[in-house]
N, C-alpha and C positions, 0 to 999 in steps of 0.2 A: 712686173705683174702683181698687182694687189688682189690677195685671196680674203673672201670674210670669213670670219671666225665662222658661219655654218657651215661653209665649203673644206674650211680645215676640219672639222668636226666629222665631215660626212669621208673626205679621205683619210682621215687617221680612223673610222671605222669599218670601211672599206679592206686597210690594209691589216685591221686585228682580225677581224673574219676572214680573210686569205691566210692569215696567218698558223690560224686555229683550223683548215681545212685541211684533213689527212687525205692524202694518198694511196693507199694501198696498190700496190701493186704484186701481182699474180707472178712467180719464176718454179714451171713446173722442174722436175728432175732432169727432166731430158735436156734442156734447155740448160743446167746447170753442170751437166756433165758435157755438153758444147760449147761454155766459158762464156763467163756474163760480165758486160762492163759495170759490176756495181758503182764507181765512180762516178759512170756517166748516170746511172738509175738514182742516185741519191739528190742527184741535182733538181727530182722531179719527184722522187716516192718517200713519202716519211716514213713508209713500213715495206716492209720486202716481206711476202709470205712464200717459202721457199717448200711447193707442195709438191705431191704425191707419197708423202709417206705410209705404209700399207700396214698394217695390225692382222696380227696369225690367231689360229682361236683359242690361241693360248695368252691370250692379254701382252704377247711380247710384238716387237716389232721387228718386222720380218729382213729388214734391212737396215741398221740403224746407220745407214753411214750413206743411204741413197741418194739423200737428197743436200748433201750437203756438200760446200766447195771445201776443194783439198788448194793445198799448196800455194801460189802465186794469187790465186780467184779467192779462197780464204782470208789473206792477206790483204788484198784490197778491199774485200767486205767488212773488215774491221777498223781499217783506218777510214772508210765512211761511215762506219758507223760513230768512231772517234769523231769525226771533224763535224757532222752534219747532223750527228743526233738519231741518227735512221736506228729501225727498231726491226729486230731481223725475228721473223719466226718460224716454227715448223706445221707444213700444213700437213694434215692427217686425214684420212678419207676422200673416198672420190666416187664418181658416180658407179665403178663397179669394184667396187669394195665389200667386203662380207665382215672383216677382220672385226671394226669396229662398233658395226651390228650386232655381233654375238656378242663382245667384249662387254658391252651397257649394263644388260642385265645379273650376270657375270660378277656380282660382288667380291666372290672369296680370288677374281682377276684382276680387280679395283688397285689392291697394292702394288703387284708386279708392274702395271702398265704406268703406272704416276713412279714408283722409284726409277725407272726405266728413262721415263721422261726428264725427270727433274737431272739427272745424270746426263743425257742428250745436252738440255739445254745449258748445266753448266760448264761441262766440258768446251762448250765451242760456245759458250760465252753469247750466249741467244736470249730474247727476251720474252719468248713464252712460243704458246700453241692454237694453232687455229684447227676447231675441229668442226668436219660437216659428216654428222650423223645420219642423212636422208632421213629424218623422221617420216618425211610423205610417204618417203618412196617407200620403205621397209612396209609400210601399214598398208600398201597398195595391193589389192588380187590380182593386179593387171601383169603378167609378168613382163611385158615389156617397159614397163617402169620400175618393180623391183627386182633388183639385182641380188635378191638371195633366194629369189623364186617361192620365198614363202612369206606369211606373216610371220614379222618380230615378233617373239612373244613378251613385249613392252609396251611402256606408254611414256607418258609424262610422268610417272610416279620413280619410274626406274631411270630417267632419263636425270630429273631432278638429282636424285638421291646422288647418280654418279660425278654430275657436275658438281655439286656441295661438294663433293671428298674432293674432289680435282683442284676447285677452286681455293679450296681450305690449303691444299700443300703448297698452292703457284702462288699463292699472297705470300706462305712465309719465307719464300727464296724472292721476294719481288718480283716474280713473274707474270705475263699477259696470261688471261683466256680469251679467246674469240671464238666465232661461233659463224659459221656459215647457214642461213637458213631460206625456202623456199617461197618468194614474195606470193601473197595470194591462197599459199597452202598452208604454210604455217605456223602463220600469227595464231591461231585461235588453238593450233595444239599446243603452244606453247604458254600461253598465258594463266594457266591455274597457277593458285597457292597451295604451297606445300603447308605441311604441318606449322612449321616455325613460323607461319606468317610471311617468308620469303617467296617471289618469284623468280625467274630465272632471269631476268636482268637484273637482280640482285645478286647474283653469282658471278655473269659474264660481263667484262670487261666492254668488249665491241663486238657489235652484230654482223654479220657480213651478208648485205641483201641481195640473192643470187636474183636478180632482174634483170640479167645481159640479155638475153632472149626469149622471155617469157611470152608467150601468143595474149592479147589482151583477151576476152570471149567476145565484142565486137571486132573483132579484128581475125576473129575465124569465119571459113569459108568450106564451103564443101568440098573442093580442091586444092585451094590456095591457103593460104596461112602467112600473116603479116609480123612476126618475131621482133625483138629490137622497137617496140614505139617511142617516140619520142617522149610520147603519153606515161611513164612506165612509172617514172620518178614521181607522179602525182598518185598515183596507184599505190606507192609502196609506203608511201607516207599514209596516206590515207589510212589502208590497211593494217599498218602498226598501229597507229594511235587507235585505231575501233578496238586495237586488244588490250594495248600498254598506256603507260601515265602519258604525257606530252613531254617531260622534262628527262626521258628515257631516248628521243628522237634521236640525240645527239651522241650518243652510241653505236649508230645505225649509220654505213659504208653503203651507197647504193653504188649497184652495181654498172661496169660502163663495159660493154664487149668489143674486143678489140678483132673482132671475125665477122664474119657472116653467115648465116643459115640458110637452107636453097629455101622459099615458099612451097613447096609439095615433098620434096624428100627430105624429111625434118633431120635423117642423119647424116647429110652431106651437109659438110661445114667447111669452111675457107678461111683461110686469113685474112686479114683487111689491109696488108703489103702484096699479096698474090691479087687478089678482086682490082685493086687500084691500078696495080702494075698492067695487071692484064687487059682488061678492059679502057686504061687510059683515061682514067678519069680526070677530071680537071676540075668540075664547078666542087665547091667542098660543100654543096648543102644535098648532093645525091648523095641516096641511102640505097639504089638498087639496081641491081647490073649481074647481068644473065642469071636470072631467076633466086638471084641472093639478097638479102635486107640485112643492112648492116647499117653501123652508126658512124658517119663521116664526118669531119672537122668539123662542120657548125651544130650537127649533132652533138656532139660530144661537148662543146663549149657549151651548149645551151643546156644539158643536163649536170655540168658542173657547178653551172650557177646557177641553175635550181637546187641542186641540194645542197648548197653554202648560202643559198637566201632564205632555203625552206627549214634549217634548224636543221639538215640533218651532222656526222660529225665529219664527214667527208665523202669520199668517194671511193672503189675498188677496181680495178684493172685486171681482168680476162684475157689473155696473159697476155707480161709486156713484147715475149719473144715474137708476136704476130704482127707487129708494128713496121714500120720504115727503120729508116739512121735516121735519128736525131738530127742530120744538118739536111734531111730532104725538106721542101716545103709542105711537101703532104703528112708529115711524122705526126701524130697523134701527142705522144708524150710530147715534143716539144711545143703543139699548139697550146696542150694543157699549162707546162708551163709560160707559156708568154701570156695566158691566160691567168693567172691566178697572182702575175707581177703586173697587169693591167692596173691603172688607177680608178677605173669603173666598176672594177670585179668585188663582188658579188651583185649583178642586174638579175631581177626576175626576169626569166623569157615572156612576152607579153604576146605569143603568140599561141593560139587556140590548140596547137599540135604537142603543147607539153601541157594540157591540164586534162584533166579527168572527170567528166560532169557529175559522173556516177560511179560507184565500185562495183566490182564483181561482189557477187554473194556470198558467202562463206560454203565451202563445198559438202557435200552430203557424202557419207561414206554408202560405198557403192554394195550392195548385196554379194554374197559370194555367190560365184557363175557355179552351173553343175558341171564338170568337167567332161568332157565328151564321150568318157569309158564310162563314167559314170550315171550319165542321161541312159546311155547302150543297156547299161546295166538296169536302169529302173524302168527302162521300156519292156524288156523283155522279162521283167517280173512279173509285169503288168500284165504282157502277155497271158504268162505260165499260170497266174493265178486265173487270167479269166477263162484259159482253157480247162482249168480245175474244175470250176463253179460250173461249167457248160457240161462237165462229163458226169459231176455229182447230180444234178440236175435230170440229165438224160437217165442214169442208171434208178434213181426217184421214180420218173416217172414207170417205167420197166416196174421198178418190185410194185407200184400202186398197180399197174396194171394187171399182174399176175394174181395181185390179191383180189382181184374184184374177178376174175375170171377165176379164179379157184375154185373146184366143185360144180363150177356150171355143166348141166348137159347137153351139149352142143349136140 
């Protein structure tokens, strides 16, 4: 078979872009203390984020040994990271976490939690830290979005200031920062310049764009609710670059969820080995089965090659533990990888379900609600005072009356 020099050209470019596409993949604690074939994970994730690490309000962590493998599972996470290059880190923060909320602000806690750290990662021989601060969520009134039930008292001023110090100690041990953040909510908190003229992808290393299940706002419904679009990866690009430079893209892991969410009971969640199992699925381009939307095999292929065609620096995995075995034909990780040793791979999806006509707005921060003791309370002031004014009023007219009747001879 005679190939021409443009068909070489186009597959030796094909395979440097496959090549240059990280993996990230998600191994919560739980999961690690039920024994992970890193072996088999490295043959597909060029980063292993090994989260649930939890921060106490004392800048310490609360468990420093929670999330890590002991023994035999330690063992084999080293010798892949020997042979294959995998890059292992500790993820810190989670959706109800408080530790790392208070910790931000928290200067004279700055040192304990980075000497803390730097000591985690070199003892067991790690190559940095992923951290998801919920900027949204903390700045949120809504308390069913923040999980410390109050406003942060921060911003981006203190967020900033904490990452520089962070960033400054993890370069001088050659260590990663990463950064998990909320596609849609917050690009535009995060995009100011600090003083030095720096922003905060001038600090973090890689972005981690949490898009596994984001609702698009056309894709909300009065009952229903459509999670997982295919659309999501055109969103989160989009949305970065309205904040950040273009040549910042490649920084940025979109996110790929390996579960499902129901359509109405946003906090009933599934794995995408249970949804599949159960319901018997077969065609691999269904995404929805008994009231769940989730991303299935053609899914998944087609948002990995979007974001290795679209610039971004790879992709992320929610979490791998919700997957098949690697030798099922329905396995997620192993489609990714036969997907990314393709000779085709990186193809833009040319179908209208991964692009995005339009972006959402940038969102408006919400007024603070009166709280319900506290309406009780300004009603009944309102009352009290108007029953004041009616009785001052009434007693007014009484003393005018007795004056003008004073002396009279009746």
């Amino acid at each position: 078979m005679v190939r021409t020099r443009t068909a070489v050209f186009l597959a030796m470019a094909a395979s440097a872009t496959a090549a240059k596409t990280s993996v990230t993949c998600f191994v919560p604690d739980y999961r690690v203390k039920d024994g992970v074939n890193f072996e088999q994970l490295s043959s597909v994730c060029t980063q292993v984020i090994l989260s649930g690490q939890q921060i106490g309000t004392g800048g310490e962590y609360e468990d420093v040994m929670l999330n890590i493998p002991r023994g035999a599972s330690l063992e084999q996470l080293q010798k892949a990271r020997a042979e294959t290059g995998l890059k292992v880190l500790i993820g810190v923060g989670a959706p109800h976490t408080m530790g790392l909320a208070f910790l931000i602000p928290q200067t004279n806690l700055h040192e304990r939690f980075i000497k803390q750290t730097i000591n985690l990662l070199e003892k067991n021989n790690l190559d940095g830290i992923n951290l998801d601060p919920l900027f949204h969520r903390v700045q949120s009134y809504d308390p069913k979005v923040n999980p410390i039930g109050h406003i942060a008292q921060w911003g981006f001023k203190e967020l900033a200031k904490f990452l520089m110090t962070l960033s400054k100690a993890l370069k001088s041990r050659n260590k990663m920062l990463s950064m998990t953040y909320q596609v849609m909510h917050e690009e535009h908190l995060l995009n100011a310049t600090g003083k030095s003229g720096k922003q905060i992808t001038d600090l973090v290393d890689q972005f981690i764009a949490s898009a596994y299940d984001t609702v698009l706002p056309w894709d909300q419904k009065e009952q229903k609710m459509q999670p997982s679009a295919r659309a999501l990866g055109a969103v989160a690009k989009g949305t970065w670059l309205r904040a950040f430079p273009e040549n910042t893209l490649s920084k940025v892991h979109l996110g790929l969820p390996f579960y499902g969410r129901h359509e109405t009971r946003g906090e009933s969640v599934e794995g995408y080995a249970e949804l599949v199992t159960r319901e018997q699925i077969e065609d691999d381009d269904v995404d929805y089965a008994d009231g769940y939307y989730f991303n299935n095999i053609g899914t998944v292929k087609g948002k990995l090659n979007y974001a290795a065609a679209s610039g971004f620096g790879g992709v992320s995995i929610n979490e791998v533990g919700q997957d098949l075995a690697m030798d099922n034909d329905k396995s997620l990780l192993a489609a990714i990888k036969s997907e990314l040793a393709s000779s085709s791979f990186p193809t833009l999806p040319t179908s209208p379900d991964y692009t995005a006509k339009r972006l959402p707005g940038i969102p408006k921060p919400k007024p603070k609600p009166v709280q319900p003791d506290a309406a009780k309370t300004e009603a009944e002031e309102a009352q009290t005072e108007k029953t004041e004014e009616a009785k001052e009023a009434r007693e007014a007219k009484i003393e005018e009356d007795r004056k003008m009747w004073e002396g009279q001879d009746l």
